[in-house]
C-alpha positions in Angstrom: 122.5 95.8 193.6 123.6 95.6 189.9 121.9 96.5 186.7 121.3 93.5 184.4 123.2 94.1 181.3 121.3 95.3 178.2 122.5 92.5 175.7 120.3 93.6 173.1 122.9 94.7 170.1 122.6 97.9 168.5 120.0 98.1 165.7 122.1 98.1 162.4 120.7 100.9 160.1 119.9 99.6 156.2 122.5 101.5 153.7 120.5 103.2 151.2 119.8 100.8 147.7 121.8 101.2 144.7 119.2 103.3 142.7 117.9 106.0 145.2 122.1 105.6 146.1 123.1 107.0 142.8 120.4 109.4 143.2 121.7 110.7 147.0 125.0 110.8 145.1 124.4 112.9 142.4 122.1 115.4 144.6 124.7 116.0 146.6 128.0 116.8 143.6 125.1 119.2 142.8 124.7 120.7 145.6 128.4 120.4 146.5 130.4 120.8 143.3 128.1 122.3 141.3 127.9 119.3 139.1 125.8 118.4 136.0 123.2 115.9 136.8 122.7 114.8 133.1 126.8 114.4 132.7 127.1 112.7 136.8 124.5 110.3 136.3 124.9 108.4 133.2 129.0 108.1 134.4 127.7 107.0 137.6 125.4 104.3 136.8 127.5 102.9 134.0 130.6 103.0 137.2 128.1 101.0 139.0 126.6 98.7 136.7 123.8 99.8 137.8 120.9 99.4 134.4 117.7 98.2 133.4 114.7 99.3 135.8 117.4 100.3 138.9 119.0 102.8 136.1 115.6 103.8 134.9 114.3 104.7 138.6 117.5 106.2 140.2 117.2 108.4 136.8 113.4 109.2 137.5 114.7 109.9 141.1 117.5 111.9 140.6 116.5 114.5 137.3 112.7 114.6 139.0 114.0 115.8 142.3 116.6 118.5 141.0 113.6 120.1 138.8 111.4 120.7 141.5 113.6 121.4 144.0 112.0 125.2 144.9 108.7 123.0 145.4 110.1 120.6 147.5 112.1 122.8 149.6 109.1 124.8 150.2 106.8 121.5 151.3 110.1 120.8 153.5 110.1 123.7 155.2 106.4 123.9 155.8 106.7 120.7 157.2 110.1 121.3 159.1 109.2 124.7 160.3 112.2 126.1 159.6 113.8 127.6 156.0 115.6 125.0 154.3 119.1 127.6 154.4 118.9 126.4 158.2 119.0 122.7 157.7 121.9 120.9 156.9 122.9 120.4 153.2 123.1 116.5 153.8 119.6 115.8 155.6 118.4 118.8 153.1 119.1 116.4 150.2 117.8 113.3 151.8 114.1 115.1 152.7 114.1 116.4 148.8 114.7 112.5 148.0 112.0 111.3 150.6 109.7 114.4 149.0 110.1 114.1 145.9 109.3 110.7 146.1 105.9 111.6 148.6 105.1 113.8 145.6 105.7 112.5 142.5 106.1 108.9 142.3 104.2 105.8 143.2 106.8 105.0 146.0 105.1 103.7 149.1 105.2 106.4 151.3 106.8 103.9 154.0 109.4 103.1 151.8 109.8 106.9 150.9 110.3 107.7 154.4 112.2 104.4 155.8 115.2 104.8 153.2 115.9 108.4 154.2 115.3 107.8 157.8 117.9 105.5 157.8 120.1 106.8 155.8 119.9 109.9 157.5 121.0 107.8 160.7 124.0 106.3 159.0 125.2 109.7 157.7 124.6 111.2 161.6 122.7 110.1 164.3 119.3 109.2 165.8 118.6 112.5 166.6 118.4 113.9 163.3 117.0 110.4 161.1 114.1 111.4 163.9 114.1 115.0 162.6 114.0 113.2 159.3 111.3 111.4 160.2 109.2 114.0 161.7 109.2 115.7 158.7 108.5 113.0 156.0 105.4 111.8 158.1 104.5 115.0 158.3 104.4 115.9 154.4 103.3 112.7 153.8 100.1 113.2 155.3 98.9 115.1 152.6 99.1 114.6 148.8 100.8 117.6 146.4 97.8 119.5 145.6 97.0 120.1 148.9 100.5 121.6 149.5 100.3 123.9 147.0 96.8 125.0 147.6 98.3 126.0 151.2 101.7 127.2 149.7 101.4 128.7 146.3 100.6 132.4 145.2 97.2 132.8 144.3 96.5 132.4 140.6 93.8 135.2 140.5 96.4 138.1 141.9 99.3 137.1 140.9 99.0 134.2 137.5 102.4 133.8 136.8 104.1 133.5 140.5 101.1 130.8 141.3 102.2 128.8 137.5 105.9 129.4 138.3 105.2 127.3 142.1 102.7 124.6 140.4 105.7 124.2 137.5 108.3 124.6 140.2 110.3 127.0 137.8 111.8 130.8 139.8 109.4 133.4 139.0 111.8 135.7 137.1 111.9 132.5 135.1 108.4 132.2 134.5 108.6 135.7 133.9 111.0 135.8 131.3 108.7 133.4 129.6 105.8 134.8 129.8 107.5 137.9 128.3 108.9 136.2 125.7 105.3 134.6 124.8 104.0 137.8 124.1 100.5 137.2 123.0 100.9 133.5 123.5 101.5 134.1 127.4 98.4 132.0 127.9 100.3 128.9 126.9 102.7 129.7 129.8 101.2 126.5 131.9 101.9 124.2 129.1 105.7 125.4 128.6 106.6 125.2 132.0 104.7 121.8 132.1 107.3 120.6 129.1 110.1 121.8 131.1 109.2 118.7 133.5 109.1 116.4 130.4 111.9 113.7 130.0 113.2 115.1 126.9 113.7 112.7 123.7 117.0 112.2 122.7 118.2 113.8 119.9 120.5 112.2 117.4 122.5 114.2 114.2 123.4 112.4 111.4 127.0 113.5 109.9 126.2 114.6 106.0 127.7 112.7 103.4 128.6 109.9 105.9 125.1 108.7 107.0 121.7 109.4 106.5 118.7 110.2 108.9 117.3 106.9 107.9 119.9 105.1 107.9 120.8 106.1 111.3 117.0 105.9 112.7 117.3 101.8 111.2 120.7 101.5 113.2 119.5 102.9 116.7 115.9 101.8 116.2 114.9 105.4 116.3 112.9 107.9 114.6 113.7 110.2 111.7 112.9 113.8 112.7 110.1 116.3 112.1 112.3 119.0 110.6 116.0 118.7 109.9 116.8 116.5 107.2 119.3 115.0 109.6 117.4 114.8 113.2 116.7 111.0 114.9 115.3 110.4 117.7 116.3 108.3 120.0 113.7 106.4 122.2 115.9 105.5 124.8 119.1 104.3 126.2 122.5 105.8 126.6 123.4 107.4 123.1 127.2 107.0 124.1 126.6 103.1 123.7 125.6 103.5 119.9 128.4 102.2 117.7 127.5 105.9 115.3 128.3 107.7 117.8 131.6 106.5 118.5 132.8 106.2 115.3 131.9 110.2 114.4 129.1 109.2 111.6 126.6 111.0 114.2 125.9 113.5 116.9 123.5 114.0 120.2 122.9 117.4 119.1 119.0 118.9 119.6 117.4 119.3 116.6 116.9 122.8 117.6 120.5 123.5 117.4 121.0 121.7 113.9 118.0 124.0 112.3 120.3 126.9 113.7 123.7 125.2 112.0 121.4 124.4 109.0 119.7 128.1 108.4 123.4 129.8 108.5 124.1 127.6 105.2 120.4 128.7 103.3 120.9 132.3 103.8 121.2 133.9 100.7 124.4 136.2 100.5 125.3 139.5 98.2 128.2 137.8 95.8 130.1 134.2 95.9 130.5 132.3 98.0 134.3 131.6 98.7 134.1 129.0 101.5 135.4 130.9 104.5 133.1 130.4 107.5 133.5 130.9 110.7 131.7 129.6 114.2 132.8 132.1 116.5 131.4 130.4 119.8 132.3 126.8 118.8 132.4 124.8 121.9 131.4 121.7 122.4 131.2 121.8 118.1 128.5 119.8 117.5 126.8 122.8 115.3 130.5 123.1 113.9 130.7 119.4 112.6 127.3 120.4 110.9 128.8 123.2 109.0 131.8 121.7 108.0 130.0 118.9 106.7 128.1 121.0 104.1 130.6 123.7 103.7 131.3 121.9 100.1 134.8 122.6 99.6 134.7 125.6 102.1 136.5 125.3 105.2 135.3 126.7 108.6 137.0 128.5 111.5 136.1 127.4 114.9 137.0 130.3 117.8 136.8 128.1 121.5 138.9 129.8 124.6 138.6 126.9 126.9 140.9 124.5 126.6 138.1 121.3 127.3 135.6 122.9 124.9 138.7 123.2 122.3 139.3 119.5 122.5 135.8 118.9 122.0 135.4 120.9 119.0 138.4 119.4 118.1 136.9 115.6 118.5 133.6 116.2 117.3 134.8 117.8 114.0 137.5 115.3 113.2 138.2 114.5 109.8 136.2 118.1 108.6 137.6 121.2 107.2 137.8 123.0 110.6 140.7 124.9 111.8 140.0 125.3 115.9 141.7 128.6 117.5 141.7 129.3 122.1 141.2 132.7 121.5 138.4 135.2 122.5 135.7 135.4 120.0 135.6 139.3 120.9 139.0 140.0 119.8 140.2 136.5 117.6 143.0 138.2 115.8 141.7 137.3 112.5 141.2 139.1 109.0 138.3 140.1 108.6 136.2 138.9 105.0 133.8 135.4 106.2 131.3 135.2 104.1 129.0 133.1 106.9 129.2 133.6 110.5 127.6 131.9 113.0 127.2 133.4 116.8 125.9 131.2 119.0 126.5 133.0 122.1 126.9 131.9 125.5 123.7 132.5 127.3 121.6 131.4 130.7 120.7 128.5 128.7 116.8 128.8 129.7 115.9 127.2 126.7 117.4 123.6 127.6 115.9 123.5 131.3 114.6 119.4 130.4 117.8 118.4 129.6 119.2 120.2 132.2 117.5 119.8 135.6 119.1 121.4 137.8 120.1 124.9 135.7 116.6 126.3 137.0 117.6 127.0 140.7 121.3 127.4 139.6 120.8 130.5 137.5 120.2 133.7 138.7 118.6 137.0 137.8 122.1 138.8 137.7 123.6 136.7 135.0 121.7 138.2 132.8 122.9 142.0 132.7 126.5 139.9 132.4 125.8 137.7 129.5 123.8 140.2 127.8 126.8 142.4 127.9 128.9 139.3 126.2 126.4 138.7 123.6 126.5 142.1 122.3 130.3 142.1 122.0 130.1 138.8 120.6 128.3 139.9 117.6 129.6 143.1 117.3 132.5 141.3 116.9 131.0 138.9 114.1 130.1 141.8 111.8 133.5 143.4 111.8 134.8 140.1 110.8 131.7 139.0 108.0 132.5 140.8 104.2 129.8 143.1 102.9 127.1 140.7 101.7 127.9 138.4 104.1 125.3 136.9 107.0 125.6 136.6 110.3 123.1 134.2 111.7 123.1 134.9 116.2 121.7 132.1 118.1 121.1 131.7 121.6 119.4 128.6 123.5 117.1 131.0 125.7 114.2 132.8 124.8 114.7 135.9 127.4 114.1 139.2 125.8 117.4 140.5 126.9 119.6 137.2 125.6 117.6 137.8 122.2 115.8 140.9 120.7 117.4 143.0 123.1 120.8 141.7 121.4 119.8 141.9 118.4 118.3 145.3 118.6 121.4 146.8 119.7 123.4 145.4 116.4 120.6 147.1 114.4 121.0 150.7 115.9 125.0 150.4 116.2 126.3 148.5 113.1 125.4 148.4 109.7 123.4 145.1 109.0 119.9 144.8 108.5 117.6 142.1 109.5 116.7 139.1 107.3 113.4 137.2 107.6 115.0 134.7 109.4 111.8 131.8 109.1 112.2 131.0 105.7 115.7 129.8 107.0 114.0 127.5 108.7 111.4 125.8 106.6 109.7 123.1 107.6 108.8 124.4 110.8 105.9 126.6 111.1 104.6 128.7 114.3 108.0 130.8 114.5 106.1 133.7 115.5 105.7 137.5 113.3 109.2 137.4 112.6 111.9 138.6 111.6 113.7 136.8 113.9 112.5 132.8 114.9 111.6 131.6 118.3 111.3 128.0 119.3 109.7 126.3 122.0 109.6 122.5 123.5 106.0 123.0 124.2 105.7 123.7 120.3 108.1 121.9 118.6 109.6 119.8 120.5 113.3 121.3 120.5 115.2 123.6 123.1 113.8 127.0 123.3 116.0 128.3 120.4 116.6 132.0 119.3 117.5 133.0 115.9 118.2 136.2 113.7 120.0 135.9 110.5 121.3 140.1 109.9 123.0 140.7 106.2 126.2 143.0 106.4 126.5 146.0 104.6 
């Protein structure tokens, strides 16, 4: 006797929609490439023509789910039963999708799970968009705060490893902070809270070619709170803006223009004749600044990678700048700047909004490493500064080893002295005892940037 045939067609999976699409996409060159969200995204949905409320979810999707990404893989493998290191990268990305969306959005949870059940069954097989599926249901019967009750630290024994889950920031992260706080480490909660913030978009109008007001009226932004040349931008992709384009302005955090900005108000010992130098340069966007109010001076940009190079190179075009690929440690130049600005590579701790993945990417170790650089970096920038001259050393993290510790070490080993760096930096107030300046997103709304202006000599 014969079987009657099954005539029922396979059931044919639903592809994944062009939002949470994108956002699969760009988890994955993360994961896989090691890829900037905030430079893969905006490329990708412009490849797409993907805008308007699509753009503006696949955007909430993608940034929100590489920030918390310690959370969620914590939830997913509370739920899966198994470390997250022992699923595969793929599905791994598609349950921090699904979870993030559980979490932290208004998603219907059906719609949460459906999309990455299905995609997970395009990408493999039924077997594992069940495994999927297991595990979505399963986090999705209960809401984030009853997650982290179950998962987090307690906040009575240990403060800052319970604030670093709840923020999903590393805890040598939240550390660092906290250290860096000092007496303010109560407000630890609310920085690692700004962290999670979509940054506003910061805008740098060129001197001498356009205003701050004029630019704000062009863009429909805002002029800033504290330098004379800082717009923000309420929204929208800044490489669209006709200023941008044509060089009359900048995306530079204002942060980083106050740094540019205090380098030119420091008060020297004799003339000054002009010569400047920016001894980390790349991608120049603190460069252009200086150039543009070097008045008749001209300015030496040091960059040793050849893209940051042609960066400098494009963002300071039509400026006094001469750009050289050497090493800042040993440029080959005479020494005798008068101004000099260091703004040494670092972990970068201080720009965690704008970049959402750098959390989980950055590790303890780096540290010892960069520190290292940063010291010969600036040791470097006093042999080459002229008696009476300043050098202003910048980073965009607020670690104690990236900035005191750095400075610190200039101070017993070379002979410059420390200038009160927060007069440098007027209008902004709440810059801490001094000398040096520390500012924080939670505070002022900028990266977390470092700055100690030392006089030579």
């Amino acid at each position: 006797m014969t079987r009657p045939r099954n005539n029922k067609r396979p059931t044919r999976r639903k592809p994944l929609d062009p939002a949470r699409r994108a956002a699969f996409d760009v988890l994955r060159a993360v994961s896989e490439k090691d890829a900037y969200a905030n430079l893969a995204l905006p490329a990708m949905l412009r490849d797409r023509g993907i805008t308007g409320r699509d753009a503006a979810f696949a955007t909430e999707l993608t940034y929100g789910t590489c920030r918390t990404r310690g959370l969620l893989d914590a939830i997913i493998a509370a739920a899966a039963g198994r470390s997250p290191d022992n699923i595969d990268p793929v599905l791994l990305d598609l349950l921090r999708l699904g979870t993030y969306q559980l979490m932290r959005t208004r998603v219907e949870p059906h719609a949460a799970v459906s999309t990455a059940v299905e995609q997970a069954g395009i990408e493999f097989d039924s077997a594992r968009a069940g495994f999927v599926n297991g595990v979505l249901r399963t986090i999705a019967g209960r809401d984030e705060a009853s997650w982290v009750s179950e998962l987090a630290p307690e906040a009575t024994t240990d403060p800052i490893g319970h604030a670093a889950f709840v923020h999903a920031h590393p805890r040598w992260i939240a550390q660092a902070f906290a250290d860096a706080l000092g007496a303010d480490a109560g407000q630890l909660n609310t920085l690692l809270s700004s962290d999670d913030e979509r940054p506003v978009v910061h805008l740098a109008a060129r001197p001498g070619v356009l205003t701050a007001a004029q630019l704000a009226e062009q863009v429909d932004g805002t002029v800033g709170r504290y330098s004379p040349y800082a717009v923000y931008l309420p929204g929208g992709d800044p490489g669209r803006l006709a200023a941008i384009r044509d060089g009359a302005a900048l995306v530079q955090d204002e942060g980083s223009q106050l740094v540019a900005l205090a380098l030119t108000r420091a008060e020297l010992d004799g003339p000054d004749t002009g010569r400047w130098l920016d001894l980390c340069s790349g991608p120049g966007g603190k460069t252009a600044l200086l150039a543009a109010l070097a008045d008749g001076g001209r300015v030496t940009a040091i960059e040793p990678a050849e893209r940051r190079a042609e960066l400098v190179e494009q963002n300071t075009k039509g400026l006094p700048v001469d750009v050289l690929r050497v090493d800042g440690r040993d440029p080959g130049l005479d020494p005798g700047f008068d101004r000099v600005l260091v703004d040494a590579p670092c972990t970068g701790l201080g720009a965690l909004r704008r970049r959402p993945e750098a959390r989980w990417r950055r590790m303890p170790g780096d540290v010892p490493q960069l520190a290292k650089l940063q010291r010969e970096l600036l040791a470097s920038a006093i042999r080459l500064t002229r008696p009476g001259g300043v050098v202003l050393y910048a980073t965009c993290s607020p670690h104690l080893a990236e900035t005191v510790g750095v400075v610190a070490d200039a101070l017993r080993r070379h002979p410059v002295t420390a200038l009160d760096t927060r007069p440098l930096f007027d209008p902004v107030d709440g810059l801490g005892d001094g000398p040096h300046v520390q500012l924080w997103p939670h505070r002022h709304g900028t990266d977390a940037m470092f700055a100690a202006a030392l006089k030579v000599g």
